[in-house]
N, C-alpha and C positions, 0 to 999 in steps of 0.2 A: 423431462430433460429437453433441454434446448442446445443445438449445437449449428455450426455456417462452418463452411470452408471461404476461402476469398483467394483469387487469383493475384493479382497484380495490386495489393496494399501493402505500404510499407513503412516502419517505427523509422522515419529519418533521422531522428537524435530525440535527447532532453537532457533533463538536469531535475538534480535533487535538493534540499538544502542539508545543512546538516541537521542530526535527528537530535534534539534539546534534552534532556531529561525531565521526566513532569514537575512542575516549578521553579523548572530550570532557567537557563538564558534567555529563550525563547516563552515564559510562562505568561507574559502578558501585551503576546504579542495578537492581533486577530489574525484566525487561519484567512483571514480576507488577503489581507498583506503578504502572506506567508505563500500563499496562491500566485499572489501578482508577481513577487519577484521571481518566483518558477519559472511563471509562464514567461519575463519578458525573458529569462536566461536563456531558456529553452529555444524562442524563438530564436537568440541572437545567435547560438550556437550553430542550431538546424540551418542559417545562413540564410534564412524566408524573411520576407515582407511580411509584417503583420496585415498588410490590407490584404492580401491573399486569406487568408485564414477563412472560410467560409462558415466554421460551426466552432463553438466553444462548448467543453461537454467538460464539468466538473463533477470532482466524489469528494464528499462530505457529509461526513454523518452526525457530528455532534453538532447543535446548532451554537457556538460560542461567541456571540458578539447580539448587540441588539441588530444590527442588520445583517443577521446571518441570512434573510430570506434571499439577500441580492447578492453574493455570496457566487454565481456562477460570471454575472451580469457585469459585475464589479470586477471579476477577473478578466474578460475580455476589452471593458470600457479602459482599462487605465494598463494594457497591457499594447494597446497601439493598433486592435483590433475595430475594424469599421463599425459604426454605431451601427450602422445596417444588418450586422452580423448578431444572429440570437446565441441565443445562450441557455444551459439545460444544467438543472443538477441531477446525477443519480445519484440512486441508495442503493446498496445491495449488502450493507453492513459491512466488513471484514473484506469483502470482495469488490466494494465499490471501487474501487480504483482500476481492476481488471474491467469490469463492466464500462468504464470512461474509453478504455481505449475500444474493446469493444463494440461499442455504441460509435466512434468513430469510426471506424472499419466499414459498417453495418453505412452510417451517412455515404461512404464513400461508394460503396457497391450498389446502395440501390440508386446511384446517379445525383444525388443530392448535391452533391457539390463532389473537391480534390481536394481541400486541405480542413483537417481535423485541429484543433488543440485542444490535448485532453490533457486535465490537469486533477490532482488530488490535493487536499487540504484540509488538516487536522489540526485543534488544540485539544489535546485531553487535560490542559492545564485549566483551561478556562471552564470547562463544563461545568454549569452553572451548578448554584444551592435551589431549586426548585421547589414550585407549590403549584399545583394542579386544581385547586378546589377552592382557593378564596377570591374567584373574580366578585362573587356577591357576598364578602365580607366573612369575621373569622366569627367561630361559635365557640362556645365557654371549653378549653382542654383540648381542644383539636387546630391545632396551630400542625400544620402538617407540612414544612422544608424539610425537604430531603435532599443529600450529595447525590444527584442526576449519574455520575460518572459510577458511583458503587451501585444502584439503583437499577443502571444500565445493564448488570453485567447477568442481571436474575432474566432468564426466559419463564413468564408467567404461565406458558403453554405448561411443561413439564414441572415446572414448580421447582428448576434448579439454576443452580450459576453459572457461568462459563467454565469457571475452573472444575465443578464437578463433573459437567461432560468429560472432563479430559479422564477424572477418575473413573468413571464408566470405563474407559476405553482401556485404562491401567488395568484394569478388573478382566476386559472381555480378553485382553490379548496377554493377559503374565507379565505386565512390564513390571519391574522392580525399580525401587528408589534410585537403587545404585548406577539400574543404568541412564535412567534420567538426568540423573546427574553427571556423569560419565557424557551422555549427548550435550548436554549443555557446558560443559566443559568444553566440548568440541567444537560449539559455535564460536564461544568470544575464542579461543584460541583461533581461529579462520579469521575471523573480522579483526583481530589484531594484526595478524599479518596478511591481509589486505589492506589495510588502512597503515603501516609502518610501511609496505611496499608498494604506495601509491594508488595501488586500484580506489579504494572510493574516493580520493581527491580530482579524480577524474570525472566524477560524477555527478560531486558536488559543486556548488555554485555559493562564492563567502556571500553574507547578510553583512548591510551594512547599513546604519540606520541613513535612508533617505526620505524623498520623497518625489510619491508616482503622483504625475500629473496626466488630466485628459481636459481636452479643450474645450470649455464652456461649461468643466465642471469644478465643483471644489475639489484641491486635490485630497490625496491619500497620503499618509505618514505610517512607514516602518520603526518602529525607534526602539533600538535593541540600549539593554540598560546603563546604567550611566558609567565609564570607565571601559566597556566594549566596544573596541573600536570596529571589528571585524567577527562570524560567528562560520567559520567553514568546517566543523568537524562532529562527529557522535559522539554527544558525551555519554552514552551509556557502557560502551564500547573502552574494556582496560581487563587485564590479565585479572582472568578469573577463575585460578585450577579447583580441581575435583576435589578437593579437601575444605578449601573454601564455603563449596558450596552444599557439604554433608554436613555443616553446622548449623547450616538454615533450619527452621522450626515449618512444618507441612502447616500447607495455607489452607488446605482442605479435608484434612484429614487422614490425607493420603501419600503421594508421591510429590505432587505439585507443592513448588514453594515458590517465592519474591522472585528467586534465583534461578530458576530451571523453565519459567513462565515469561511469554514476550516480557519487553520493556515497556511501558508505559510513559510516549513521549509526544512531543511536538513538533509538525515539520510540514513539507511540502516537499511535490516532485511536480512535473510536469511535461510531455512529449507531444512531438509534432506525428501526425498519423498526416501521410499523402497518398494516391493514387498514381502509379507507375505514370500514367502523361504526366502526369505533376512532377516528378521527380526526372524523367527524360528532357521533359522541356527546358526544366533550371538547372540542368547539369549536378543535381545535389548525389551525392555517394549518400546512401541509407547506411541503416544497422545493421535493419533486417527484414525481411518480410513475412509478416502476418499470416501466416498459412492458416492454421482453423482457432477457433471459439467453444468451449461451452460450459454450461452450468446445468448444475442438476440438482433434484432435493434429497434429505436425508432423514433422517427421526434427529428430531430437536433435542431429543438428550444424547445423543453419541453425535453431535453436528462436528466436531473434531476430525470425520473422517471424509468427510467432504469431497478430502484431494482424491482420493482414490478412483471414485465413479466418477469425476467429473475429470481425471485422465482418461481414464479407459474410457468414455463417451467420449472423449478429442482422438484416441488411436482409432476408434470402431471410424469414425467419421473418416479419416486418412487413413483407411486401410495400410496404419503402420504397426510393426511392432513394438514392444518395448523397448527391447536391446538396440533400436534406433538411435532413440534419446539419447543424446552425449552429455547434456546438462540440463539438472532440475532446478530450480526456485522453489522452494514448497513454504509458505509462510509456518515457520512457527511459533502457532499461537502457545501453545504448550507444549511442554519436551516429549512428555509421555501422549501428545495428541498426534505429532510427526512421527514416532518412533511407530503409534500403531498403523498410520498411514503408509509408510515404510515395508509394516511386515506382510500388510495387506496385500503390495502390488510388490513384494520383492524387491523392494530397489538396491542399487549397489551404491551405497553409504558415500563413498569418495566420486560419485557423480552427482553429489545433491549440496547444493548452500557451499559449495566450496568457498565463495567468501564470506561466511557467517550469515547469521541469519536473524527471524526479531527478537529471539532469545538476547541476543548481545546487543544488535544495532536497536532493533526498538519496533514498536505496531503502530504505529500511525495511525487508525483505525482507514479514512479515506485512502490514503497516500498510500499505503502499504502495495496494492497489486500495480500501479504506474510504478514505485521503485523496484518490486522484484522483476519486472517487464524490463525496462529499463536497465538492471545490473544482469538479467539474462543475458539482454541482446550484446552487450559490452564483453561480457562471459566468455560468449561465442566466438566474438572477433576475436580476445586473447588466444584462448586455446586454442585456434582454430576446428571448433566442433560444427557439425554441421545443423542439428536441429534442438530445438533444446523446448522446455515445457516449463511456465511459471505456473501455481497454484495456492488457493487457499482455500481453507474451509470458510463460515460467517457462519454468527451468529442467527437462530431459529432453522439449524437445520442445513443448510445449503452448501453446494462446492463449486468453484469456476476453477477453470484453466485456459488459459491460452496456448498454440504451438507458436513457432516462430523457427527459421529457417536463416542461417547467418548472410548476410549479402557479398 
């Protein structure tokens, strides 16, 4: 277990883009571009200088483009960020976009620099057809491509899939079908109306095909598909009731289906993390502040419960209680992976994903903990709550969370 408190950091603003559907709008766009136009939204919103920007900290996990390696480097160079300014990618699977802000937080406190851009970027559309084994050519009947993105989902530790974790979890804690579906019901109904009553338009930042330029290099091109003139919304996100979704055929043998299981989609987010002088000096109004950090590990076959200990590892560190929390973020990856996370720590249902969650909007796999971070800290200002907690589980086992505290 790893956990930090931080004094005086704080999520100034960002932006999201809208979340594609896989081979959707967005299906052959690189999460390279998808990055860039985050981060310059993000900046332009946050109201900052890009030459101020001291550190670039990207999440991205599927490598989808031939230059996915530069991929953090490319987000800073063509986002108006000083070429003198380095650039990091993490991984933390499922979590890596929590770890981005994070990792910012951490630059900021141990005096590194004041101004962070932390950005997430994901295509699960592009994830390659893969072969691992014929750099020295192919041998008679072993021609071995495989879909990288269904390939991905297997943890070769425990010898299961993602989705069977979540049936472990079905199993240890009595969840039934019905109410999986019943939760998943519950999300796209929230993310419907958050999205028909403006909240994520707030969030979001429209795509429009251009093109990023940096001085002395070739540029970069967005170009969403032909007759699109604009891309601002989720398209996974549309009234989806409980009957609907009892028709679905179990993808696992169990509870889990297409339908009660994240989305599977396309997108970027990105936020400006600064230091209290940072933000006094330029006069900028925050979101919110960064109060504590952590992540912890889990058995790789129940990784689904993640959120749980790596709340309670963020309360034990802030000597808070639970009934603090005014608003959660909990990604869910799967209906019946939140619901067991849920019975774990007691939560009260009408304080968590009030505006839907990845069931309806969609998993990003990077981007996901920058957007739940992000529609927390916007959460907070709505309702006027005062602390609020994003989480998620990742894949081989692990859980992060962050606290955050409304400004």
């Amino acid at each position: 277990m790893t956990a930090s408190t931080y004094d005086d950091i704080w999520l100034v603003d960002g932006v999201r883009t809208g979340f594609a559907d896989y081979a959707g709008t967005l299906g052959t766009v690189s999460p390279t571009d998808l990055g860039i136009a985050a981060a310059r939204a993000a900046i332009g919103r946050a109201g900052v200088d890009p030459a101020a920007v001291d550190t670039v900290i990207a999440a991205n996990v599927a490598q989808a483009s031939f230059d996915a390696y530069y991929l953090p480097r490319h987000v800073g160079l063509y986002s108006g960020v000083p070429v003198e300014v380095p650039a990091l990618l993490v991984h933390r699977l499922c979590g890596s976009g929590f770890e981005a802000i994070l990792q910012g937080a951490d630059h900021i406190a141990l005096g590194r620099g004041h101004l962070a851009l932390c950005v997430g970027a994901e295509s699960m559309s592009r994830n390659p057809v893969a072969a691992f084994t014929h750099r020295s050519g192919f041998r008679m009947g072993q021609v071995d491509f495989r879909d990288f993105l269904w390939e991905a989902t297997l943890d070769t530790a425990p010898g299961i899939r993602m989705g069977e974790t979540a049936e472990k979890l079905a199993e240890r804690y009595a969840i039934t079908r019905e109410e999986v579906d019943d939760y998943a019901a519950r999300s796209f109904a929230a993310a419907v109306a958050a999205r028909d009553g403006g909240f994520h338009a707030g969030e979001i930042v429209p795509l429009r095909t251009e093109e990023f330029a940096a001085e002395g290099y070739r540029p970069r091109r967005l170009a969403l598909p032909r007759g699109v003139e604009s891309f601002a919304e989720d398209e996974h996100v549309r009234p989806t009731p409980r009957d609907v979704l009892a028709k679905l055929k179990p993808a696992f043998g169990g509870v889990q289906t297409g339908g009660n299981s994240s989305a599977i989609v396309d997108g970027a987010a990105a936020v400006l993390v600064a230091s209290g002088d940072f933000v006094r000096r330029h006069g900028l109004k925050p979101l919110a502040r960064i109060v504590a950090g952590a992540s912890v590990g889990v058995p790789p076959e129940v990784m689904g419960i993640g959120p749980a200990p790596a709340i309670r590892a963020l309360l034990r560190k802030t000597d808070l209680p639970l009934d603090r929390i005014g608003r959660f973020e909990i990604n869910e990856a799967f209906g019946a992976q939140y619901l067991a996370v849920e019975r774990e720590l007691g939560l009260e249902r009408e304080r968590v994903n009030v505006n839907g969650g990845a069931i309806a909007i969609g998993h990003p796999l990077g981007v996901t903990g920058v957007r739940c971070t992000l529609t927390l800290a916007r959460e907070l200002r709505r309702s006027g709550q005062g602390l609020g907690v994003a989480s998620a589980c990742a894949g081989g086992g692990q859980g992060i969370a962050v606290l955050l505290e409304a400004a």
